[in-house]
N, CA and C atoms as an extended XYZ file, in Angstrom:
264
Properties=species:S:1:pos:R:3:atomname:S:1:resname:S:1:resid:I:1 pbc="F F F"
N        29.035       15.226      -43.567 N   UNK     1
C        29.007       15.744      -42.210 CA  UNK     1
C        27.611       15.581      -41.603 C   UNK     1
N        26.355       15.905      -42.810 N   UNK     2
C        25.015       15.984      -41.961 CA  UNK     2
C        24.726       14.165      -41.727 C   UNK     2
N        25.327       13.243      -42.410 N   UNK     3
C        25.089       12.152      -42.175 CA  UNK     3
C        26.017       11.369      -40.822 C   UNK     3
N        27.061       11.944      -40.636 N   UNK     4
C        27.926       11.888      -39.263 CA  UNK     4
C        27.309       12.080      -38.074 C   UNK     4
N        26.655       13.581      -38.217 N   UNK     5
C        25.609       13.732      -36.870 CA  UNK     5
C        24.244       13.425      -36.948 C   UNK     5
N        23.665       12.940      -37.728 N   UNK     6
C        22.871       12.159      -37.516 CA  UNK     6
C        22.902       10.741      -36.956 C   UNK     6
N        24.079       10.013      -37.539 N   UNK     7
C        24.369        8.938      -36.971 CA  UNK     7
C        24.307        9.081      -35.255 C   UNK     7
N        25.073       10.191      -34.934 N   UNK     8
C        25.726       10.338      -33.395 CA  UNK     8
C        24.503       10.753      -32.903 C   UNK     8
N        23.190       11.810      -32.941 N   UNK     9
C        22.104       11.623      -32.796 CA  UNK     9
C        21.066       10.624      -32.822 C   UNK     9
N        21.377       10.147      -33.672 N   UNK    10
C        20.425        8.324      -33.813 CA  UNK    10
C        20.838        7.657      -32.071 C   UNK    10
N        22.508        7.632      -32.587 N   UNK    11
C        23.253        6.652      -31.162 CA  UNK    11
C        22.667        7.267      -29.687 C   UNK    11
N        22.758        8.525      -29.840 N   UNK    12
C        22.921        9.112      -28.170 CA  UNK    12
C        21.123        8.620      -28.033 C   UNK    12
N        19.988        9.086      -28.835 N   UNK    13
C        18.867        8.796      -28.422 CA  UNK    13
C        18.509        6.984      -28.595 C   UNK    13
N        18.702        6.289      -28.865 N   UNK    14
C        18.959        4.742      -28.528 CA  UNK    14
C        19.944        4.312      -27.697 C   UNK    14
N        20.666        4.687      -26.977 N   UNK    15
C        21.349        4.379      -25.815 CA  UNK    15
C        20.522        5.171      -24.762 C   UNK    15
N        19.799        6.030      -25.253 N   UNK    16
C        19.145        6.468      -24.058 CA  UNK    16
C        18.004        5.410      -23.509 C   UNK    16
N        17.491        5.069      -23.953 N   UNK    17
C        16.622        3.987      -23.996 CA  UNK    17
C        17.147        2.737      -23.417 C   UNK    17
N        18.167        2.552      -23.636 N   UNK    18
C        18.694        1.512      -22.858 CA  UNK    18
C        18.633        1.505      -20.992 C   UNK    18
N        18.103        0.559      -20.532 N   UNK    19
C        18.050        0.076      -19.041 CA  UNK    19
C        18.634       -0.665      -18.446 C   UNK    19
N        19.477       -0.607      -17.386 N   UNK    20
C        19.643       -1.415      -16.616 CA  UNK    20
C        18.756       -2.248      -16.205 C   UNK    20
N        18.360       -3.613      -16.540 N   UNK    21
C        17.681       -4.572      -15.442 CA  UNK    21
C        17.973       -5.568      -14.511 C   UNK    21
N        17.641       -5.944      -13.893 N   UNK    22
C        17.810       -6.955      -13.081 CA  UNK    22
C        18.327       -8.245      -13.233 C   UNK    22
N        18.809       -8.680      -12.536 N   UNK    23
C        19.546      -10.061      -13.096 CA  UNK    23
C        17.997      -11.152      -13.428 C   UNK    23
N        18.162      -11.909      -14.134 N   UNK    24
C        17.135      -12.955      -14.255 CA  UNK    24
C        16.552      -13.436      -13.458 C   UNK    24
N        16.861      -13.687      -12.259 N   UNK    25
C        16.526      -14.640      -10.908 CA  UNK    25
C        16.109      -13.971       -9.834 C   UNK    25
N        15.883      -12.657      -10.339 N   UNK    26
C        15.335      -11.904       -9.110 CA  UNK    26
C        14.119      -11.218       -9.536 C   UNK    26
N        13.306      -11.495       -8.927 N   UNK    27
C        11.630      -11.377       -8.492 CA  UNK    27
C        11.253       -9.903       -7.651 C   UNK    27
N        10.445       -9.344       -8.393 N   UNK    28
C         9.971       -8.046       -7.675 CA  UNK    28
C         9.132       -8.079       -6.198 C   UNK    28
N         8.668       -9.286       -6.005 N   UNK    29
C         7.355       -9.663       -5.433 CA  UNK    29
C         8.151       -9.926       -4.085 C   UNK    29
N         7.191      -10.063       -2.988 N   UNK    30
C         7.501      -10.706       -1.723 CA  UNK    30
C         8.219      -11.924       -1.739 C   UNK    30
N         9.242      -12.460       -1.044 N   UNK    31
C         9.266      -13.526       -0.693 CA  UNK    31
C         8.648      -14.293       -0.004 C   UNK    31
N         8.465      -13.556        1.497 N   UNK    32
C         7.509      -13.950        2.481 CA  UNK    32
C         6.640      -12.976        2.937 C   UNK    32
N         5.500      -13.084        2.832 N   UNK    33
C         4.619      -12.457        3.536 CA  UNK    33
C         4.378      -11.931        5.016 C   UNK    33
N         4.439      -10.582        4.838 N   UNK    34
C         4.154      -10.369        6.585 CA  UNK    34
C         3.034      -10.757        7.291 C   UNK    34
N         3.344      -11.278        8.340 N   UNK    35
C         2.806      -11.546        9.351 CA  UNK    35
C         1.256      -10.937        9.325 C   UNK    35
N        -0.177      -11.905        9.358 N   UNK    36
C        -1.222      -11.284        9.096 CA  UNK    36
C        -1.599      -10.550        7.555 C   UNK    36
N        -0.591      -10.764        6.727 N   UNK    37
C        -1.254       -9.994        5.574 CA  UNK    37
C        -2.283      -10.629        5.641 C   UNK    37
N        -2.228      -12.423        4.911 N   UNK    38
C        -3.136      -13.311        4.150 CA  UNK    38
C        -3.987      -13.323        4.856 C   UNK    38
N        -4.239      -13.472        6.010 N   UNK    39
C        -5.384      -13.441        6.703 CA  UNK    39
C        -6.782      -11.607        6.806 C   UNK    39
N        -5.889      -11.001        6.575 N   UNK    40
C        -6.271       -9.845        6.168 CA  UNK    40
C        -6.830       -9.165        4.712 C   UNK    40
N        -6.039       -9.978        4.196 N   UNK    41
C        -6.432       -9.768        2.368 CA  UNK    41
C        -7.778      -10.289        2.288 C   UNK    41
N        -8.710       -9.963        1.295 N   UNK    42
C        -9.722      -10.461        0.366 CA  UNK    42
C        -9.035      -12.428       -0.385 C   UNK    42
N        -9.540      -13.025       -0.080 N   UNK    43
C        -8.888      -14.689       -0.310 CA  UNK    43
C        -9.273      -14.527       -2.233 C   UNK    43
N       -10.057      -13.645       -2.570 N   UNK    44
C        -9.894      -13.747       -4.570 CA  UNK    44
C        -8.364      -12.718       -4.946 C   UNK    44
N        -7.832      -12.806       -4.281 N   UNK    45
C        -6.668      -12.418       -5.162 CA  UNK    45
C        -5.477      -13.136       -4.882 C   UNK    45
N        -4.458      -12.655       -5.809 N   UNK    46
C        -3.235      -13.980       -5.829 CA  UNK    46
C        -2.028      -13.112       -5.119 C   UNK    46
N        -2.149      -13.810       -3.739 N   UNK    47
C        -1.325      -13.512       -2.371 CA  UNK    47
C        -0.225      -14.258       -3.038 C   UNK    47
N         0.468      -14.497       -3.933 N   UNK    48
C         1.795      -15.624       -4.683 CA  UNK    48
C         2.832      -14.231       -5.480 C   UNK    48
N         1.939      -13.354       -5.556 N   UNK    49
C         2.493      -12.117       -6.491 CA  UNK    49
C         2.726      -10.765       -5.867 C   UNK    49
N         2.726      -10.553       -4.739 N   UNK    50
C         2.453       -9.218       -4.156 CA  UNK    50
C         3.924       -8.679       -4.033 C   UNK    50
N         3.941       -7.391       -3.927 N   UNK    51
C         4.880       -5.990       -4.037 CA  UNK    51
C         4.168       -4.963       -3.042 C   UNK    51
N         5.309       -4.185       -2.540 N   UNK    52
C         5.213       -2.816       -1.798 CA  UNK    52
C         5.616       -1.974       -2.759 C   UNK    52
N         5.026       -1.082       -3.191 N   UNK    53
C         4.846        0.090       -4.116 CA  UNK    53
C         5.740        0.935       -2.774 C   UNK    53
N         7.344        1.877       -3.364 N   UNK    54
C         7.443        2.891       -2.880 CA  UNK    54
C         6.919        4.226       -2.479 C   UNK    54
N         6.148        4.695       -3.646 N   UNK    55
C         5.294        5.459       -4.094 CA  UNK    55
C         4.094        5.539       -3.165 C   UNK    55
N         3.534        4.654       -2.476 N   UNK    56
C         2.203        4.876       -2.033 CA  UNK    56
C         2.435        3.621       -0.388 C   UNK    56
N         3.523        2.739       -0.534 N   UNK    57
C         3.753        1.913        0.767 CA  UNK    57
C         2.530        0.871        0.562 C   UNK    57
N         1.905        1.031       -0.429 N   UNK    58
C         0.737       -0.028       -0.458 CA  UNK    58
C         1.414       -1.244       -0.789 C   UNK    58
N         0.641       -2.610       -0.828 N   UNK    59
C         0.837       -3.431       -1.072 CA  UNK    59
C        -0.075       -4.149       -2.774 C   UNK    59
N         0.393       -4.809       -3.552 N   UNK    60
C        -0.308       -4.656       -4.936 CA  UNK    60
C         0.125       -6.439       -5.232 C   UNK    60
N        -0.792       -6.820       -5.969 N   UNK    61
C        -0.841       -7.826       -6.507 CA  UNK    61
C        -0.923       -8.319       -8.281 C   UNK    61
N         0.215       -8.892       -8.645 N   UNK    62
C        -0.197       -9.265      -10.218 CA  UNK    62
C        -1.408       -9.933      -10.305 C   UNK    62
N        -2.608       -9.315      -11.223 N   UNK    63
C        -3.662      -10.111      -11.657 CA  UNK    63
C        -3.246      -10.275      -13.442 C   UNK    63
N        -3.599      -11.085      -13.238 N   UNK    64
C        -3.500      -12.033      -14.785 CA  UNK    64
C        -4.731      -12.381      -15.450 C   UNK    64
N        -5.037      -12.234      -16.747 N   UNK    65
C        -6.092      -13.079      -17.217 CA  UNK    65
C        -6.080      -12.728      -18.773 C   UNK    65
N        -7.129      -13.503      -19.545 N   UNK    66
C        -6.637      -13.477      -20.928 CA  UNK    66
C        -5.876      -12.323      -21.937 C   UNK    66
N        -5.962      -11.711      -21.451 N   UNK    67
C        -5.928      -10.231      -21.666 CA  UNK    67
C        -4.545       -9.596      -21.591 C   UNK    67
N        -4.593       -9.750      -20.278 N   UNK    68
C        -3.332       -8.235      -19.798 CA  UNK    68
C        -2.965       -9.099      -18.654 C   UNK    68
N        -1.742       -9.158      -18.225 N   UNK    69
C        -1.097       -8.782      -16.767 CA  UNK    69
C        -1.181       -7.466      -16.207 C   UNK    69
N        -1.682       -7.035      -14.673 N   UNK    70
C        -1.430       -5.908      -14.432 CA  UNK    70
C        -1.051       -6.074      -12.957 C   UNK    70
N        -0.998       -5.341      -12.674 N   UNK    71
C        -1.105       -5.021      -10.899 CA  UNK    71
C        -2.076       -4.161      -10.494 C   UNK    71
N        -2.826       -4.436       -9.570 N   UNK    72
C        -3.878       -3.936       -8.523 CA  UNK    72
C        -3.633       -3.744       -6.968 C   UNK    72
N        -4.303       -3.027       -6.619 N   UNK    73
C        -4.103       -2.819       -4.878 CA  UNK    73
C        -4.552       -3.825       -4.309 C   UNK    73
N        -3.629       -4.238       -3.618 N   UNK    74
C        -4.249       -5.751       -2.542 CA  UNK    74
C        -5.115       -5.104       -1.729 C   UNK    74
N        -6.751       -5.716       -1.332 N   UNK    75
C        -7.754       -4.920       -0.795 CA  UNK    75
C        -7.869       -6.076        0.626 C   UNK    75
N        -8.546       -5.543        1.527 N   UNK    76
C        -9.151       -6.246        2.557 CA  UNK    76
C       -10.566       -7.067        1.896 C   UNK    76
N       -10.783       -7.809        3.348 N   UNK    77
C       -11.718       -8.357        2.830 CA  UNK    77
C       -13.267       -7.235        2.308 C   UNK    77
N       -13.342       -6.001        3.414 N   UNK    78
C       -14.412       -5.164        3.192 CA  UNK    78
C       -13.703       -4.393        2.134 C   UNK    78
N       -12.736       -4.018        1.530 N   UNK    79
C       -12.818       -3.450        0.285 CA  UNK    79
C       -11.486       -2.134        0.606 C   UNK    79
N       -11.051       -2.246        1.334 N   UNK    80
C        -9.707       -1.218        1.789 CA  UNK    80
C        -8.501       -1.179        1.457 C   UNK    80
N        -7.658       -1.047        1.048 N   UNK    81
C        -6.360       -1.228        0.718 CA  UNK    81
C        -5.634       -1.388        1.572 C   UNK    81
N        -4.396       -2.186        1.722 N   UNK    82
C        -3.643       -2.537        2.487 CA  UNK    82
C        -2.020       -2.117        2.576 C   UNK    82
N        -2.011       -1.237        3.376 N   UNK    83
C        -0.346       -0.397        3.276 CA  UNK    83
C         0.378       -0.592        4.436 C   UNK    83
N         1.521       -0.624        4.507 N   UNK    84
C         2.173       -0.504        5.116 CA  UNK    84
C         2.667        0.831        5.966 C   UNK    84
N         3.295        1.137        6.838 N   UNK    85
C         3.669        2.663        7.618 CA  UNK    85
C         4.984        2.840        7.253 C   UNK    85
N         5.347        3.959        6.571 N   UNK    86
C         6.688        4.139        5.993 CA  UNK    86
C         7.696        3.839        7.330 C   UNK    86
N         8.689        3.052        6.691 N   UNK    87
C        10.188        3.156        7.765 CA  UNK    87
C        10.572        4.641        8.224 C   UNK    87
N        11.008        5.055        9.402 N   UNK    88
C        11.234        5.986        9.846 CA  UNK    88
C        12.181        6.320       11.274 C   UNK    88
């Protein structure tokens, strides 16, 4: 019996873990860029990768390098972050 519910404990916490993801072919990132971002952005970061964060309406960019992939806040050229105005 104690090896029955353990099993069913093992199962329920590894199915918990399980995620829905996304189909393969779909990309988190912008397709197209709004109007004036690129010209607005800082030109050292990679405008090819950017996302709107729900959370904050900012706009963020994958940086890459030997290391780590991460995401960062897409900045202006003087050093500001760049957000969007929530839909409303």
């Amino acid at each position: 019996m104690f090896h029955r519910s353990l099993a069913l404990g093992a199962a329920l916490l590894l199915s918990a873990c399980v995620s829905s993801t996304p189909p393969e072919n779909a990309s988190p990132f912008l397709q197209e860029l709004p109007e004036g971002l690129a010209e607005a952005a800082d030109p050292n970061q990679n405008l090819s990768e950017v996302l709107i964060l729900p959370e904050d309406n900012c706009y963020w960019y994958q940086h890459e390098n030997a290391v780590e992939q991460t995401y960062l806040p897409l900045l202006t050229r003087d050093g500001r972050p760049i957000c969007s105005q929530p839909r409303g």
